[in-house]
N, CA, C and O of each residue as an XYZ file, in Angstrom:
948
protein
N     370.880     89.031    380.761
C     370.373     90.345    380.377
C     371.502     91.369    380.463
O     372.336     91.219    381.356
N     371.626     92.573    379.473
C     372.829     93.208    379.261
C     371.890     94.776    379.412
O     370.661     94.734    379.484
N     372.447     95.749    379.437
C     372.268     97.241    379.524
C     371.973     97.450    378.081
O     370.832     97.011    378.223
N     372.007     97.682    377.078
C     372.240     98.568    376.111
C     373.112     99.790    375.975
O     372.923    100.819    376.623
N     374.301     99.579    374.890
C     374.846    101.109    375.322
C     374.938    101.739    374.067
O     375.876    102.536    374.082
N     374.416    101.713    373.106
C     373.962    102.525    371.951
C     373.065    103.665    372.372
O     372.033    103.820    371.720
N     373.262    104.292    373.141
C     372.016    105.256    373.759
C     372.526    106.457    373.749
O     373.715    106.566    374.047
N     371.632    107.832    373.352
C     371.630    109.323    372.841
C     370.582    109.687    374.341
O     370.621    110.670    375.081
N     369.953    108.821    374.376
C     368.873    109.733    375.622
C     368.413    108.403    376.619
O     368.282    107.223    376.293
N     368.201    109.119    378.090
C     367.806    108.595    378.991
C     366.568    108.810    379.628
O     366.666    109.864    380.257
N     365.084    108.151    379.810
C     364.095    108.906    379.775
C     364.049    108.053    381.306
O     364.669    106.990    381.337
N     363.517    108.384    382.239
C     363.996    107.658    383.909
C     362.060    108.245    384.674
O     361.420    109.284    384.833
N     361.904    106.780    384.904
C     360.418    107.348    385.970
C     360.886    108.064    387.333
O     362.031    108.322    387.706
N     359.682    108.299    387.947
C     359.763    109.327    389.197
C     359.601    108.438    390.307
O     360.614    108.073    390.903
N     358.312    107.979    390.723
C     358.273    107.611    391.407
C     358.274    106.187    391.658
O     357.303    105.553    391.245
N     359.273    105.528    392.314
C     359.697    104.632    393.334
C     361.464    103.686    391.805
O     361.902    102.540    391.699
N     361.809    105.026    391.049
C     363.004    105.238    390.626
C     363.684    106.357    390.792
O     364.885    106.090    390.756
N     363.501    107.432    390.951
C     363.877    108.466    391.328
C     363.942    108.835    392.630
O     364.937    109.166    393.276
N     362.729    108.749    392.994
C     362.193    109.040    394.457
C     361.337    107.885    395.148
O     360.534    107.096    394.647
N     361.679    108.011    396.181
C     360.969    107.272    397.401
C     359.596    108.043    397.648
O     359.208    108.306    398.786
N     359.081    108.293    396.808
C     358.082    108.882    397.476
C     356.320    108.268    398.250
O     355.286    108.930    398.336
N     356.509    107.158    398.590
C     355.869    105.987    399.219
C     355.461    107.313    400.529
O     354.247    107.513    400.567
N     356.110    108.008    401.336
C     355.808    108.129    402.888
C     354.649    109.580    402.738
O     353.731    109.779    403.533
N     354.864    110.175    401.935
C     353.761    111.492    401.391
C     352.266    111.018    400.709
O     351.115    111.390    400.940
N     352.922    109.873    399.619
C     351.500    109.688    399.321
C     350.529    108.625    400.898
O     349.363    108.753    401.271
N     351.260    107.994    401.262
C     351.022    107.168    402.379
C     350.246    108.213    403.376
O     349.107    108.065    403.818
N     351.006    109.144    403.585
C     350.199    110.194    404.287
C     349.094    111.146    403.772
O     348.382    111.763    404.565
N     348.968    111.250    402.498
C     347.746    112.026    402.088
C     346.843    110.962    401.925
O     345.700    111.388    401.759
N     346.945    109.475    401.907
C     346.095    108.914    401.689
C     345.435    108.238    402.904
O     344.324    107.744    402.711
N     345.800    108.182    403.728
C     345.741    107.651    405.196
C     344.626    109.492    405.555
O     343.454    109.351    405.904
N     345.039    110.546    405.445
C     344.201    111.797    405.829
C     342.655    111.806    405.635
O     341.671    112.021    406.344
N     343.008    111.334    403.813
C     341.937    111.097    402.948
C     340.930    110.299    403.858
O     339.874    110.798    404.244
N     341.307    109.113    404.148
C     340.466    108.123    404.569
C     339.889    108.773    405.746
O     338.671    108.785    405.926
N     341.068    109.542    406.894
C     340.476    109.906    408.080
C     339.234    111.048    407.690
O     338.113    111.100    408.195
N     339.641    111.674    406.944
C     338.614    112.856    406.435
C     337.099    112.327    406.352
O     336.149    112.859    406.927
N     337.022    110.821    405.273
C     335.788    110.518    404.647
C     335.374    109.426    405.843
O     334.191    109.098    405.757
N     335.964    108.918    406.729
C     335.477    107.951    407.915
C     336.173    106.881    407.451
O     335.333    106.032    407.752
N     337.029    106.275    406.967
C     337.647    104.871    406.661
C     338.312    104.631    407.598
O     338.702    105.401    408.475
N     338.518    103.326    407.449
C     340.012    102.525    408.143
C     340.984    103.179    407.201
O     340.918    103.369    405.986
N     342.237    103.576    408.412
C     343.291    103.570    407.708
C     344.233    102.517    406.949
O     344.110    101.337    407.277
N     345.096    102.830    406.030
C     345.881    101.323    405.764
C     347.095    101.666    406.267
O     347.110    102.746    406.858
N     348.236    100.995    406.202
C     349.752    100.384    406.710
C     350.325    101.109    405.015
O     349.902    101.129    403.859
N     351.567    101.649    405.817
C     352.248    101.932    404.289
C     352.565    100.912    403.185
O     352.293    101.241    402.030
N     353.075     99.788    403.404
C     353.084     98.495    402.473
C     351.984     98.347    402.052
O     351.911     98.057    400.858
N     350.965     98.453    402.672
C     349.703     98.296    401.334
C     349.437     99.460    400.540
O     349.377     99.264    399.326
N     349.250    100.716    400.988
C     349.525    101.843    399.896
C     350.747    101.518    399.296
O     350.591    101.951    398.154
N     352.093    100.926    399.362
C     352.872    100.893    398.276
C     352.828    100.365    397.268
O     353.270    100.818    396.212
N     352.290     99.326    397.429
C     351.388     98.302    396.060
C     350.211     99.199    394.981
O     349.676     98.763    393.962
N     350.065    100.471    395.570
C     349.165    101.220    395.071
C     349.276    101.775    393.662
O     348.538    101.829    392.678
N     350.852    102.274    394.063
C     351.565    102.932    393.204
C     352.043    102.814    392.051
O     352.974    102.034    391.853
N     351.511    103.557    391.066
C     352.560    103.137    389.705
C     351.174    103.501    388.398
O     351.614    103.519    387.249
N     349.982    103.710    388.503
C     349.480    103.922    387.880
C     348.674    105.306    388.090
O     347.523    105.229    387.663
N     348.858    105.972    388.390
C     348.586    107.570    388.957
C     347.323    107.358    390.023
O     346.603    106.410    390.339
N     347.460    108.880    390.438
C     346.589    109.172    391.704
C     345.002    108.681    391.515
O     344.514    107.970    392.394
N     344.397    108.977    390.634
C     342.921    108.316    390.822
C     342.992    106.783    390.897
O     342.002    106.326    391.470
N     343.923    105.800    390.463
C     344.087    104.447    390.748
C     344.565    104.162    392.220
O     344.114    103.227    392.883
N     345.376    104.915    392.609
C     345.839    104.657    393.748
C     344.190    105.284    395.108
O     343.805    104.807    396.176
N     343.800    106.260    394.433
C     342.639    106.697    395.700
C     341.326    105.545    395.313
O     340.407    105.265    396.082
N     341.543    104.945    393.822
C     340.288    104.074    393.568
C     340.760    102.857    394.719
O     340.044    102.475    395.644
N     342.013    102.404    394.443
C     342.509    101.061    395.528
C     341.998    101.215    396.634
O     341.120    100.429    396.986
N     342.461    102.401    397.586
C     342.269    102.355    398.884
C     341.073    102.618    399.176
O     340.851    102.500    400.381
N     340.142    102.952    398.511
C     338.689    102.846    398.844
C     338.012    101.433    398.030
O     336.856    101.231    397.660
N     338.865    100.836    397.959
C     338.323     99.193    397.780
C     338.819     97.777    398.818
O     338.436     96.608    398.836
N     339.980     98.641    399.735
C     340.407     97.688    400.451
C     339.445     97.504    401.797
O     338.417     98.143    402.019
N     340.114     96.331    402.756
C     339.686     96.615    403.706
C     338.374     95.970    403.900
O     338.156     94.895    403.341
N     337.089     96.774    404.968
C     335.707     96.614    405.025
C     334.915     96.282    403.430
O     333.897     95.646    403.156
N     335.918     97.044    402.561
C     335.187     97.710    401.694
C     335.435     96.944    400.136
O     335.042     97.260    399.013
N     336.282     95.781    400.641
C     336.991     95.149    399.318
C     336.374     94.362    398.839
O     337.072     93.494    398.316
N     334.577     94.107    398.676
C     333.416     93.375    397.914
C     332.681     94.459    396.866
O     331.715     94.274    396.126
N     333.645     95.881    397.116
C     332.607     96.637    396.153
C     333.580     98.229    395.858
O     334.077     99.057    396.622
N     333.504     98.078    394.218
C     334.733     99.887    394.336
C     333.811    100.596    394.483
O     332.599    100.389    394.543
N     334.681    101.843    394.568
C     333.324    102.980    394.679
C     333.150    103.416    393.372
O     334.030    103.447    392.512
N     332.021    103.742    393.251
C     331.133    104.211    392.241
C     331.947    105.491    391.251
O     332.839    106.070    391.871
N     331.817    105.765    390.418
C     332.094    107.151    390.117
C     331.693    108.307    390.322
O     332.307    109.157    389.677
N     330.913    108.665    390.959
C     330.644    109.504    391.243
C     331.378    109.859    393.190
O     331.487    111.000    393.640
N     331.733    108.654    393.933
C     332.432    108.823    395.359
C     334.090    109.011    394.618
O     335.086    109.484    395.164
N     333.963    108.489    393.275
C     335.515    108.556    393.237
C     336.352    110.148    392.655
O     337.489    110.618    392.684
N     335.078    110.531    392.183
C     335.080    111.863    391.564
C     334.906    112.752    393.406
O     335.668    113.719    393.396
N     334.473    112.689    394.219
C     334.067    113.054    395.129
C     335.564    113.098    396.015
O     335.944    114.231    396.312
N     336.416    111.959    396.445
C     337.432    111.695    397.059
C     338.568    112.190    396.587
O     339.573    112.577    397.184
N     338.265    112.130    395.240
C     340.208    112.763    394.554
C     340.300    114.116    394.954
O     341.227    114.390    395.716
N     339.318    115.275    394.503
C     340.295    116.415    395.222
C     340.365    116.664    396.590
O     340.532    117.817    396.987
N     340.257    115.707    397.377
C     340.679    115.532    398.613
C     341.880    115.216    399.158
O     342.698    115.783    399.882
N     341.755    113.962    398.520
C     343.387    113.407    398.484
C     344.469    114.559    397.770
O     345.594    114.753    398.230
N     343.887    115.332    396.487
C     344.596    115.895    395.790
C     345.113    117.383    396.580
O     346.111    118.046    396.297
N     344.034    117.673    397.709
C     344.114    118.731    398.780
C     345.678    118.229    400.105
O     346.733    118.709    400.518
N     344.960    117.189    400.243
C     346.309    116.468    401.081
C     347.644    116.571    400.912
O     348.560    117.186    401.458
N     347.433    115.275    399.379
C     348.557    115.319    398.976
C     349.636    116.707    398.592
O     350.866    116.670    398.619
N     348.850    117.791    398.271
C     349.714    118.761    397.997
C     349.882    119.784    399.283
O     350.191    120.972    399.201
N     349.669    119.212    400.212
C     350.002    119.933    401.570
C     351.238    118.970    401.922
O     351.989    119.622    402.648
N     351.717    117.775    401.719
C     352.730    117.585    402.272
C     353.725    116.682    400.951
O     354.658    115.901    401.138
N     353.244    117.040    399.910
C     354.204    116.429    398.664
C     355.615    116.755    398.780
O     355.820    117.968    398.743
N     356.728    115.970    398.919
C     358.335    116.434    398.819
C     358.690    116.436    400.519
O     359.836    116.428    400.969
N     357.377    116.449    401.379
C     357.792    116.599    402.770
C     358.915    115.445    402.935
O     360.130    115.629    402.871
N     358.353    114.406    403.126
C     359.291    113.186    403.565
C     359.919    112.399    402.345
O     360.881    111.699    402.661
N     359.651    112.386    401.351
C     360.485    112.147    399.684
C     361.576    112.144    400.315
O     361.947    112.709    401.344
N     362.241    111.185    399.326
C     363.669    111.073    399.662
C     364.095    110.636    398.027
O     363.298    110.050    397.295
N     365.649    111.072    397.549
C     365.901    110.824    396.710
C     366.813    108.992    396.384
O     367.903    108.984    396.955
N     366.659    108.300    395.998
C     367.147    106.895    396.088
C     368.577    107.515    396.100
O     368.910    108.602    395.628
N     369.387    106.555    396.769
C     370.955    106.121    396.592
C     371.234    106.029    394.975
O     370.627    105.329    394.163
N     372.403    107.002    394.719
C     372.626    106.598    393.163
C     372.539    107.107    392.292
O     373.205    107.129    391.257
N     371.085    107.926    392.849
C     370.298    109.006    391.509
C     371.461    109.881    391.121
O     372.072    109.698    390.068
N     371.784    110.897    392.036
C     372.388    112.009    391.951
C     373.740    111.619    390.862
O     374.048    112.135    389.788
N     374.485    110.298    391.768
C     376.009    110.150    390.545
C     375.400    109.960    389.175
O     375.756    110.573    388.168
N     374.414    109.020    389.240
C     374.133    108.560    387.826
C     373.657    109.732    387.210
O     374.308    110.022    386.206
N     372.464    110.730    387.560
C     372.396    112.077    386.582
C     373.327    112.943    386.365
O     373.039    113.755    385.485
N     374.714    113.110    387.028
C     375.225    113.618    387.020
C     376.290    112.851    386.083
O     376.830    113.515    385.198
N     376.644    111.398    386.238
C     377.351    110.892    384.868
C     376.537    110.846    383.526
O     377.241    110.825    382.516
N     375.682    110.833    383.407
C     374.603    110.858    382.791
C     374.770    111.990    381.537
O     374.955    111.969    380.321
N     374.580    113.020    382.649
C     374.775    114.581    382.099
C     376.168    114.613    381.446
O     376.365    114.846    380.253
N     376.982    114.386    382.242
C     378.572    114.663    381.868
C     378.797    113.785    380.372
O     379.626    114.211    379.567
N     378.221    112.882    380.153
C     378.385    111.831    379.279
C     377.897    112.899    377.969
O     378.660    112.912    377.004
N     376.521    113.887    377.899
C     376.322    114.241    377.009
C     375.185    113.639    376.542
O     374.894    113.682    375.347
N     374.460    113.039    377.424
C     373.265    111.920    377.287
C     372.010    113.472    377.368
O     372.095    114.317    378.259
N     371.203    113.506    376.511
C     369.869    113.761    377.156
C     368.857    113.270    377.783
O     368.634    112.069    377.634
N     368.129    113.937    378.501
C     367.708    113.529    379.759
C     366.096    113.888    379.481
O     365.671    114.905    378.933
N     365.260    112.685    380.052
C     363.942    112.956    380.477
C     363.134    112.198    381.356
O     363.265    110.977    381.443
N     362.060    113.033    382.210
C     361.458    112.191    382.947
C     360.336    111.989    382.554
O     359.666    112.788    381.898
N     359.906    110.579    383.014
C     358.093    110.619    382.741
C     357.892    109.885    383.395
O     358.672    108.940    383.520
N     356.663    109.990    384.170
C     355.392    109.621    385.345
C     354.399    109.722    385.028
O     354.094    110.770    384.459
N     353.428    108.729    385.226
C     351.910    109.157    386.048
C     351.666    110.224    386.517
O     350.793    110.981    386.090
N     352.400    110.439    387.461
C     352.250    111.259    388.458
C     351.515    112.821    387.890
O     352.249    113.425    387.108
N     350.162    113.510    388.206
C     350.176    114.959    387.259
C     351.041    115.473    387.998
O     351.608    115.304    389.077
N     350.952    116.796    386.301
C     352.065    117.888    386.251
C     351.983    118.613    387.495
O     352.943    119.273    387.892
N     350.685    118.521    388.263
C     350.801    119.748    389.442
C     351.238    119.365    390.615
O     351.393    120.097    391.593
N     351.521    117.806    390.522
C     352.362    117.347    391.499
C     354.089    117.093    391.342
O     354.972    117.111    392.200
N     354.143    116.850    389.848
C     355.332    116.480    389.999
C     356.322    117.728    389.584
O     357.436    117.669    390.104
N     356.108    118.678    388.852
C     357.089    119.822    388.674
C     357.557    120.326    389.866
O     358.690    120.803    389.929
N     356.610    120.264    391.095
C     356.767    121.292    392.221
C     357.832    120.122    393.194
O     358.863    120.457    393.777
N     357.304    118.867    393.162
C     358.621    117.723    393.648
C     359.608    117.758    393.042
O     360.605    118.094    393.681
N     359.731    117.524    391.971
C     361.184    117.585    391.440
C     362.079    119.235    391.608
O     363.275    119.444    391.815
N     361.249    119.936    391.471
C     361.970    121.600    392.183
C     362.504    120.979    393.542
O     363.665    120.568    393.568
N     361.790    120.903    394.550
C     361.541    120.415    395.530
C     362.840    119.749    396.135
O     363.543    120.143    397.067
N     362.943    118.767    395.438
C     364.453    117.814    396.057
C     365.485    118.311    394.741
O     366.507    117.631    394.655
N     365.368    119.161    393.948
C     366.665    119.808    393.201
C     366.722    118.642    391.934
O     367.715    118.627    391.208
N     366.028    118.041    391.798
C     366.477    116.887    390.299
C     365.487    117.819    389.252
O     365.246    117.021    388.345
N     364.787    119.117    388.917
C     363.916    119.356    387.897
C     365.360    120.215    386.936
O     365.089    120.462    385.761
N     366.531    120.557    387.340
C     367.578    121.011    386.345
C     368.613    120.020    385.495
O     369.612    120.176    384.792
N     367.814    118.934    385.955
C     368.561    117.668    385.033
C     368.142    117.603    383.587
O     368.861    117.624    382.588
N     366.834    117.519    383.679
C     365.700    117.394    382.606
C     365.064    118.574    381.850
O     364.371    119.564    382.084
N     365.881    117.726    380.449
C     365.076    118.651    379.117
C     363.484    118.553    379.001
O     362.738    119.384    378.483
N     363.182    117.486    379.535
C     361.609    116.959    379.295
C     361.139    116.537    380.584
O     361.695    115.829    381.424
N     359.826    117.192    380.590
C     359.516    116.204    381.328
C     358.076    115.506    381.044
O     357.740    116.134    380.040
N     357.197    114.749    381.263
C     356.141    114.361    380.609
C     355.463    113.752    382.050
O     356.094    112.805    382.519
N     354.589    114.061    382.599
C     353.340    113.903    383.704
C     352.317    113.141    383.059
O     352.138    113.089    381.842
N     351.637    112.538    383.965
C     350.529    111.905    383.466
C     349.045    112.155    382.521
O     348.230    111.428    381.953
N     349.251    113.692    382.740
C     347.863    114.396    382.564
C     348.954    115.168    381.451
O     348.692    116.353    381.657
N     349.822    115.144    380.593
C     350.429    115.857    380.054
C     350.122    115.577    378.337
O     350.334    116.424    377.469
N     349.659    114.397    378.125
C     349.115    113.911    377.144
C     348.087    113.246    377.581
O     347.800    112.957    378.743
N     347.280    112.901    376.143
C     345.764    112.404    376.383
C     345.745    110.660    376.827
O     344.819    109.906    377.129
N     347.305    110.451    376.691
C     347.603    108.992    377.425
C     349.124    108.507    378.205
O     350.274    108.584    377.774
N     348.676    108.066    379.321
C     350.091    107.918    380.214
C     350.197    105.910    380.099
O     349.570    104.881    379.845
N     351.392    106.436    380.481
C     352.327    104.668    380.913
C     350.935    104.084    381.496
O     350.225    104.580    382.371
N     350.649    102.273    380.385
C     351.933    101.994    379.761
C     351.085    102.266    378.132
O     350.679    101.232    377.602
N     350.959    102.922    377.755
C     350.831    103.772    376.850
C     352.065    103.899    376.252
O     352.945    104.018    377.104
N     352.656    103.930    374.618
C     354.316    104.101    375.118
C     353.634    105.512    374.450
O     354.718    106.024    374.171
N     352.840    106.317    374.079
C     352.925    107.895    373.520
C     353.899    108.606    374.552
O     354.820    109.303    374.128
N     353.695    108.430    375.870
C     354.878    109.788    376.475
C     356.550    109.532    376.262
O     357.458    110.337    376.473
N     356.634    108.152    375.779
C     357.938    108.277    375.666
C     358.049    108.236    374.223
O     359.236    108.466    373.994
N     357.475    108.074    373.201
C     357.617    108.635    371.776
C     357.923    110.237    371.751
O     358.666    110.860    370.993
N     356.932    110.805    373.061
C     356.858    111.964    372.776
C     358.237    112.465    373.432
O     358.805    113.456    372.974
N     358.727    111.782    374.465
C     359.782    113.195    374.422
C     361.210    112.014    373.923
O     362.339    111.939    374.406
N     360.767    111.459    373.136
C     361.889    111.333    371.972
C     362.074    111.827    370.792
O     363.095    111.536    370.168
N     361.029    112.743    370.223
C     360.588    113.604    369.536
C     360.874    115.188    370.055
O     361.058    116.271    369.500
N     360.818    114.784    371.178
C     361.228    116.239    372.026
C     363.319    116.351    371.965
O     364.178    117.222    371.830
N     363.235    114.828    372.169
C     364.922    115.101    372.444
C     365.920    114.935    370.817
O     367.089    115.169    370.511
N     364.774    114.441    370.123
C     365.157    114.343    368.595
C     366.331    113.029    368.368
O     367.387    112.999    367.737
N     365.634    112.025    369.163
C     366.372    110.373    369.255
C     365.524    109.655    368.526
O     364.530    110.215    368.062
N     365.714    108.552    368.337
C     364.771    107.812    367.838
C     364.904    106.617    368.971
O     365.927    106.477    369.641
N     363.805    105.820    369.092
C     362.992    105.157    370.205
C     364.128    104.039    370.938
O     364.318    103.788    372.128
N     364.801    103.480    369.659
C     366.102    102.743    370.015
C     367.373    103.331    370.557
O     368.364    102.620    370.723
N     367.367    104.402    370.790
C     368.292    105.125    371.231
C     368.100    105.310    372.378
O     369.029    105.178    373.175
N     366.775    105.687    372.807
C     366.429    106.437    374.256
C     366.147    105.012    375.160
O     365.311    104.177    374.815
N     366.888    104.906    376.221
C     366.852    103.987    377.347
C     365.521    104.609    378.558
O     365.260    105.739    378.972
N     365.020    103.485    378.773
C     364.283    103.964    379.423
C     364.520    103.042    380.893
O     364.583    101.814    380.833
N     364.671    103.959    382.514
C     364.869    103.663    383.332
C     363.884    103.401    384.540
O     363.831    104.426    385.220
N     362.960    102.242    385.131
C     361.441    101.996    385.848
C     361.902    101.118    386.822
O     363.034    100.706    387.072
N     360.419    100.832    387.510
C     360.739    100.009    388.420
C     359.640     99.559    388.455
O     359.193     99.281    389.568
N     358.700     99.291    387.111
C     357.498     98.403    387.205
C     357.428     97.922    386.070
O     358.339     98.117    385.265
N     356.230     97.120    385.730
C     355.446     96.271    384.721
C     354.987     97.383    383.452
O     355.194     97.294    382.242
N     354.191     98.595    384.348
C     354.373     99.435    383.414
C     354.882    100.355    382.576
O     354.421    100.874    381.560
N     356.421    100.546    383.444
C     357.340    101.128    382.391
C     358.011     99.967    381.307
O     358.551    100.393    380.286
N     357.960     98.540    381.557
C     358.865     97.769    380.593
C     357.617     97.879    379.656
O     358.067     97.992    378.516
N     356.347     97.895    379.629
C     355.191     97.843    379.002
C     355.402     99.167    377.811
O     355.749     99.200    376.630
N     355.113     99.887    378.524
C     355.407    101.124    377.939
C     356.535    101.079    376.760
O     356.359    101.284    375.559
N     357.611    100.789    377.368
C     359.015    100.886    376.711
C     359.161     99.513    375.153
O     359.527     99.702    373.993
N     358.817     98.568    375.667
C     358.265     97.220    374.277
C     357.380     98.020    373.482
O     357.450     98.099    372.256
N     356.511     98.634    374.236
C     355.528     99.037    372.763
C     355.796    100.151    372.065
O     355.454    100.231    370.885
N     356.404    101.099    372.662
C     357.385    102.452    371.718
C     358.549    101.777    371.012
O     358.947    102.280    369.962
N     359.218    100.519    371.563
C     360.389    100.114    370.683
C     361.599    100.892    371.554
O     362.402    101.582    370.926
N     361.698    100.783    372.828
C     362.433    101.623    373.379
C     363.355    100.711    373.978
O     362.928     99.600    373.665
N     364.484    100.559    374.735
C     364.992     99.104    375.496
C     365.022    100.040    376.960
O     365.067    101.243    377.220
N     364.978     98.910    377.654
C     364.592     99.352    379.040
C     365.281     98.486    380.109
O     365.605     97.335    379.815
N     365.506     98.957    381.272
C     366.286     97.901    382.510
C     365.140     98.866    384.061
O     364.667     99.988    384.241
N     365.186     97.566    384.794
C     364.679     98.550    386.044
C     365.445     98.070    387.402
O     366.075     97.036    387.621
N     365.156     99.227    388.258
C     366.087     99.251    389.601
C     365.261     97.935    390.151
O     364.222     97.381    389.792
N     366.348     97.673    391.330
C     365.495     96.327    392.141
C     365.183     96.857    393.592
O     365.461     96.163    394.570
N     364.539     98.231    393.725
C     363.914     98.629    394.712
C     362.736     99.513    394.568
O     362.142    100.044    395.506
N     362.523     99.596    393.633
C     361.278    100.176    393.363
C     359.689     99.665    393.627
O     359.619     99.093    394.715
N     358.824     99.702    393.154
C     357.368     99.553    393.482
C     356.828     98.348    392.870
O     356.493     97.454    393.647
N     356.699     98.180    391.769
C     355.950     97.521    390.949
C     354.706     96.783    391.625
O     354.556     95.575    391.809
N     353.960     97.712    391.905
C     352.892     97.190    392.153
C     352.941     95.811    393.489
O     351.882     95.327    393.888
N     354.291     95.339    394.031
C     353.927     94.633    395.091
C     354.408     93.205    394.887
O     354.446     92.294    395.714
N     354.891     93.206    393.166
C     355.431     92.430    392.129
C     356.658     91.985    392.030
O     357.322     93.021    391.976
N     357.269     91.232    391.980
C     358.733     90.612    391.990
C     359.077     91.391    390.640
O     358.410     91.228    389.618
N     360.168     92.246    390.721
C     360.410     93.003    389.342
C     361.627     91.935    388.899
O     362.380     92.431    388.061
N     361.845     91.057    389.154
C     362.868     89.668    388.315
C     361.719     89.108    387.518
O     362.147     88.896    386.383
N     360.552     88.802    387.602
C     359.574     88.642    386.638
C     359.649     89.547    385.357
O     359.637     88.762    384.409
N     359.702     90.492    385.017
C     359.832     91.800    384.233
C     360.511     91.513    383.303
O     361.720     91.394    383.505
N     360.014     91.319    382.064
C     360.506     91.289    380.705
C     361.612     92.295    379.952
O     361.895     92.277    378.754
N     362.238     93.306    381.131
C     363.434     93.952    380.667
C     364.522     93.439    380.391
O     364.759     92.236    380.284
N     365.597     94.760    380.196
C     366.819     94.388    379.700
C     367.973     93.786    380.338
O     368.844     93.030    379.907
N     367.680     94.515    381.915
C     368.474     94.052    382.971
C     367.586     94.683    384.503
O     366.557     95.356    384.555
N     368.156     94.336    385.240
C     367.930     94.886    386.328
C     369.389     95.229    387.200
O     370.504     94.713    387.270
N     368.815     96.209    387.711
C     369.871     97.038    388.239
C     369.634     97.651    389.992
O     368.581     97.945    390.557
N     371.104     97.687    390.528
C     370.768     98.656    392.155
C     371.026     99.842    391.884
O     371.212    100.357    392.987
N     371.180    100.748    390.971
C     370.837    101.778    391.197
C     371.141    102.973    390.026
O     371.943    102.423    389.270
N     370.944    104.024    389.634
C     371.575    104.784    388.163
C     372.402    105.020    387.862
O     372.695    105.350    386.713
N     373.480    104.895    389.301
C     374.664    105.278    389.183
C     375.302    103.931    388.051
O     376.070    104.174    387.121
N     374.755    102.455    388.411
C     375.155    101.433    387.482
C     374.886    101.665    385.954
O     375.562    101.384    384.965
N     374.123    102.048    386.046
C     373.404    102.316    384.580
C     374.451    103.107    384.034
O     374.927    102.812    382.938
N     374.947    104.297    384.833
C     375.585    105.287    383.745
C     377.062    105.000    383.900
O     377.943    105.630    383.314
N     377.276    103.908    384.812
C     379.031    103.674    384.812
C     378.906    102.681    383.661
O     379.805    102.868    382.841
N     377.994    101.582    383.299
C     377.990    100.820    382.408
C     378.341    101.373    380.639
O     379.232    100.965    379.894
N     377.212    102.485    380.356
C     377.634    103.459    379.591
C     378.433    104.313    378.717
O     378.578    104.572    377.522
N     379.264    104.895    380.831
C     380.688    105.376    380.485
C     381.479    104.591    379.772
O     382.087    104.999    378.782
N     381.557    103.078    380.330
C     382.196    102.407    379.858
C     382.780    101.791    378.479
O     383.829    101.375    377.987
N     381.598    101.977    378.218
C     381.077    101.301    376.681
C     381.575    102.482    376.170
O     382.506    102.068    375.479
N     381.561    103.887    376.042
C     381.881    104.865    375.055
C     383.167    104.890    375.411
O     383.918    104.684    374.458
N     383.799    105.102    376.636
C     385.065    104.546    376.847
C     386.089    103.150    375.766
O     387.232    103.064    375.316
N     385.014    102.407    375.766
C     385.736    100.891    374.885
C     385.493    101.397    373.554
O     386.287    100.986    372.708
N     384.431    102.329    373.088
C     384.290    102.822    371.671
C     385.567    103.448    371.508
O     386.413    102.860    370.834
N     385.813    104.492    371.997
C     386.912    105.435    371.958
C     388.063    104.909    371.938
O     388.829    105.514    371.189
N     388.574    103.892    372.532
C     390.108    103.134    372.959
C     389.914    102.273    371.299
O     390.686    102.791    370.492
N     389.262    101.376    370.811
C     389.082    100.931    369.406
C     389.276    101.520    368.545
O     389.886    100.882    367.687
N     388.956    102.965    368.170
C     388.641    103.748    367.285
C     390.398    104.027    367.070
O     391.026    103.896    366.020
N     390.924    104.442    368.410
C     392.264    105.026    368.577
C     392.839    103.355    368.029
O     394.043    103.117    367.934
């Protein structure tokens, strides 16, 4: 498996590629439970949660456990989210941490002349105020949230859409994950894609993952890149 380096734009997920953010949701969801009377869970099992936005992740944890012969209904699940959604935004960005890597790679990234976008699950009212938050929201021309269109990852519409936003076409824009549903996403827009080997995926061996490559971290991604426009340039001369 190789990188792709024909690329005009870089469209990169948030959470558990960008950010660590496993220890915040872990904690609004662990509150949640204390709030409604549950067992709490262990952060490794909320990390498996992750990757398909907040009502999947609050539907999981009210199926584990005592409780894992029956989900809750819609109407407890409609009942629990703005709870969690109360939580979670009392301590979102608290303990986040940005991965090893991010920073060189957006920053070669940028320097390269690459445009830049993010897209998540994650909603807009969580993730604009995180990415302010740890300083990565001045990287990005785009950004695209879960609730930002009428369909998120692996949907590929959010990344059509801000390839339309960045004025690339789908083969151009690399897309950077660390699950099933961003390579998902990325095959069905026609996009090429590689993912980090520390991210989430659901709990999933991401060497299974039908991408382009796998990678430790963005900074690889964008030295690979450099490189390649580097070997363009030395040919040309």
């Amino acid at each position: 498996m190789t990188i792709p380096t024909d690329i005009r734009a870089v469209m990169i997920d948030l959470d558990g590629t960008l950010l660590d953010t496993i220890p915040d949701l872990a904690a609004a969801a662990n509150a949640t439970l204390a709030e409604i009377g549950r067992p709490l869970l262990g952060i490794d099992t909320i990390k498996t949660f992750v990757g398909k936005g907040i009502p999947n992740l609050v539907k999981r944890c009210l199926t584990v456990g005592l409780y894992a012969e029956a989900e809750p209904s819609e109407g407890e699940l409609e009942r629990v989210l703005p709870i969690f959604k109360r939580h979670y935004g009392a301590v979102n960005g608290r303990e986040t941490r940005i991965y090893p890597g991010v920073l060189e790679g957006l920053d070669s990234f940028r320097a390269q002349g690459l445009k830049l976008g993010c897209v998540t699950n994650k909603a807009a009212a969580f993730t604009e105020p995180l990415l302010e938050t740890v300083g990565l929201r001045r990287y990005f021309q785009v950004v695209v949230s879960g609730d930002t269109l009428a369909e998120k990852k692996p949907h590929p519409a959010p990344l059509l859409h801000i390839c339309r936003a960045l004025g690339v076409a789908p083969e151009e824009a690399l897309l950077i994950g660390d699950s099933g549903n961003d390579v998902e996403a990325a095959r069905r827009a026609g996009c090429p894609v590689v993912c980090v080997d520390y991210g989430y995926n659901e709990g999933a061996d991401v060497h299974d993952l039908d991408c382009d490559a796998i990678v430790s971290s963005l900074g690889e991604v964008a030295s690979v890149l450099a490189a390649a426009v580097q070997d363009s340039r030395s040919r040309v001369l």
